[in-house]
C-alpha positions as CSV (number, residue, x, y, z in Angstrom):
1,X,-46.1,22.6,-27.9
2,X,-47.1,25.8,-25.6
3,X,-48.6,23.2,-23.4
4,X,-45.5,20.7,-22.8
5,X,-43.4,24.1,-22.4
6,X,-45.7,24.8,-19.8
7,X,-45.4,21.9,-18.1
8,X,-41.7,22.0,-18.5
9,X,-42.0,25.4,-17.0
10,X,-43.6,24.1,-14.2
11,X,-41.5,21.8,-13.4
12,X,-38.5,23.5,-13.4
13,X,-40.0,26.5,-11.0
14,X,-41.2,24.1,-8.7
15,X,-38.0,21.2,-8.5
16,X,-35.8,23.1,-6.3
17,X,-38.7,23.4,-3.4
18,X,-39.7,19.6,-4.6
19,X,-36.1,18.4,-4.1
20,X,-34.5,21.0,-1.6
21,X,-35.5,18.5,1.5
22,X,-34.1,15.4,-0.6
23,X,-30.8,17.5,-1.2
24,X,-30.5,18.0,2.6
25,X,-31.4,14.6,3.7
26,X,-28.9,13.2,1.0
27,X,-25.6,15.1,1.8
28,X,-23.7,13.0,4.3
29,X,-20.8,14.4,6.3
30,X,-17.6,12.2,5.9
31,X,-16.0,11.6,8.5
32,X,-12.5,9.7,9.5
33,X,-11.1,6.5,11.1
34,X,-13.1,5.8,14.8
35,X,-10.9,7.1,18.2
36,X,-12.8,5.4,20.7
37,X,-11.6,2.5,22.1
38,X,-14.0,-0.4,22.8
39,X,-17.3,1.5,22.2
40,X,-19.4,-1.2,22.2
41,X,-18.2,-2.8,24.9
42,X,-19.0,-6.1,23.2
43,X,-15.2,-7.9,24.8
44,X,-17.1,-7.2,28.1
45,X,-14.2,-5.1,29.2
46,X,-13.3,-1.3,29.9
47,X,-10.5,-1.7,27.8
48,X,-9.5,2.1,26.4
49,X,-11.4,3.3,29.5
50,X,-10.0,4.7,32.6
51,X,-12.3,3.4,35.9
52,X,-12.9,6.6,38.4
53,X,-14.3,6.7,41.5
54,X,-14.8,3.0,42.1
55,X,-18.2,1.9,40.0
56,X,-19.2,-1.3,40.1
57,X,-19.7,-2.1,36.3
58,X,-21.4,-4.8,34.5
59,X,-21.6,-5.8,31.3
60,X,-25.2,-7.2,30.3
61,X,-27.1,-8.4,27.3
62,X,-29.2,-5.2,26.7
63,X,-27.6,-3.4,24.2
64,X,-28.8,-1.0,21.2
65,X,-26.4,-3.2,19.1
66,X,-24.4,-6.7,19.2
67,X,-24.6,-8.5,21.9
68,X,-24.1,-6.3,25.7
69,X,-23.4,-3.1,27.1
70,X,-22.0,-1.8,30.1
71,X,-24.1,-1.1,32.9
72,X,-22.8,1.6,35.7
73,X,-23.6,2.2,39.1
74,X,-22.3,5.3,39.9
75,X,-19.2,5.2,42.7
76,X,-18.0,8.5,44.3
77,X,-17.6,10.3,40.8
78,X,-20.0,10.6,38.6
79,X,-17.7,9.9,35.5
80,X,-17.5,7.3,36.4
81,X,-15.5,5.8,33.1
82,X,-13.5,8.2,30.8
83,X,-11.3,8.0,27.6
84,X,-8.9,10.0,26.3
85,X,-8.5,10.9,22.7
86,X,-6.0,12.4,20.4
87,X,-7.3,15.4,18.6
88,X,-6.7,18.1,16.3
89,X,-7.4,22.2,17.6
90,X,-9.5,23.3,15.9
91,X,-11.2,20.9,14.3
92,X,-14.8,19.5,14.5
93,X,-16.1,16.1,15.6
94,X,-18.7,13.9,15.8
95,X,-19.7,12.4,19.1
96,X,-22.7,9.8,19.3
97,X,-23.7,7.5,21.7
98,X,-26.3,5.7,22.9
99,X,-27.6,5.6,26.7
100,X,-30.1,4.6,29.2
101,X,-31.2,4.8,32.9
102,X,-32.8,2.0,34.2
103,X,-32.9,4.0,37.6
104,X,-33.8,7.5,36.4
105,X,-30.7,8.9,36.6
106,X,-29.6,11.8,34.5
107,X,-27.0,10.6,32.2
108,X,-24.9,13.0,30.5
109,X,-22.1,12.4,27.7
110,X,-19.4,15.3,28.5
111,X,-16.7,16.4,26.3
112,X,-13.8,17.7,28.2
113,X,-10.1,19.5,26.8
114,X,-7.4,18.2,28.1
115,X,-7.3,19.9,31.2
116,X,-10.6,18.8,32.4
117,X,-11.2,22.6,33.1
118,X,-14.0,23.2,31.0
119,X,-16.4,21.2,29.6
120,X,-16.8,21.7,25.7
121,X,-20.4,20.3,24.8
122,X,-22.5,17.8,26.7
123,X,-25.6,15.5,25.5
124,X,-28.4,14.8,28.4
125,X,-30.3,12.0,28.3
126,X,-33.3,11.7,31.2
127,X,-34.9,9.1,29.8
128,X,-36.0,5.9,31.8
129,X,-35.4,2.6,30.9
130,X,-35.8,3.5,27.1
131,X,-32.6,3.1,25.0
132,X,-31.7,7.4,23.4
133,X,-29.2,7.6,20.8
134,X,-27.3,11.5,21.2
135,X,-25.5,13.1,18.7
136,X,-23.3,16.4,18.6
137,X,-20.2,18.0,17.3
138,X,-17.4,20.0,19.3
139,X,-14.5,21.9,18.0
140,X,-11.3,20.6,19.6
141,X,-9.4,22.8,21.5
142,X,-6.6,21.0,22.8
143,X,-4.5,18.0,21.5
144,X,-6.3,15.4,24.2
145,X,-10.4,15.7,24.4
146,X,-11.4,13.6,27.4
147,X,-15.3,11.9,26.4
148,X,-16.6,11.4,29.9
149,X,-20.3,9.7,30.3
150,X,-21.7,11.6,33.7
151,X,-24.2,9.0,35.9
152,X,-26.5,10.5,38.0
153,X,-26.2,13.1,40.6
154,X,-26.0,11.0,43.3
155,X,-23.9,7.4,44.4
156,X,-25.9,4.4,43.5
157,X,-27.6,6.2,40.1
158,X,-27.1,3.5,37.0
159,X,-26.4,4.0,33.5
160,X,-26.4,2.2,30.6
161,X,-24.0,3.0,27.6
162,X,-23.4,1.4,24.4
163,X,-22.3,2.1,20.8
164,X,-19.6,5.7,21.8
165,X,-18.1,6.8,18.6
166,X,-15.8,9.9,17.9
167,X,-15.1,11.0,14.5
168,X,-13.3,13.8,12.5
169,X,-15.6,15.3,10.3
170,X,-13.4,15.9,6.9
């Protein structure tokens, strides 16, 4: 008996440092109904998107998911695609995407309030011609958040982009 209440004893001191990883790896954040439009890009379309600064886009069987993705080379502006999304101040949200540079560029994923005067978070990618999925949260602090993939520094960079999604996190 002294030996299974050992054992019991045991167990019970060591269970929270046995399980505390499996806790964390287990708690998922809900989150609410998608607010990008066309993410995936899959109607090979910029539907939902607003074109600026004249890119020459693509949409090519590449993609981290389905069937294509868009591919960018960067026109006079390097956000060169943009969407506009209706939030909540002061809530949080969660951005992911997934990007590549078959050129080297630096591709960035900004998130902008609505008066494009400062920028609220941004993911870099740098990688070349490997496929990197980025993930963040920003706190809205306006009623419009602008999600603006960056291409390159220069005219001519190209990007890849596939799979943008923008939650609420309940």
């Amino acid at each position: 008996m002294k030996r299974l209440s050992l054992v019991l004893l045991i167990v019970a001191l060591w269970s929270p440092v046995l399980f505390a990883g499996a806790e964390i790896f287990f708690v998922a954040k809900r989150v609410g109904p998608e607010l990008i439009i066309n993410g995936s890009f899959e109607a090979q379309n910029t539907t939902g998107w607003t074109e600026n600064g004249s890119p020459t886009i693509t949409y090519v069987a590449d993609p981290t998911d389905g069937v294509y993705c868009i591919n960018v080379v960067r026109g006079t502006q390097p956000h060169a695609i943009y969407q506009g999304i209706t939030t909540e101040i002061g809530a949080t949200y969660r951005i992911k995407a997934s990007c590549k540079s078959p050129s080297a560029a630096v591709i960035k994923v900004v998130v902008y309030d609505d008066a494009w005067a400062s920028v609220k978070d941004e993911i870099a990618i740098t990688i070349y011609d490997a496929w990197t999925n980025a993930n963040t949260t920003f706190v809205a602090t306006s009623t419009t958040t602008y999600i603006a993939p960056y291409f390159g520094p220069t005219a001519g960079d190209v990007g890849r982009l596939d799979f943008v999604s923008v939650a609420r996190i309940l």
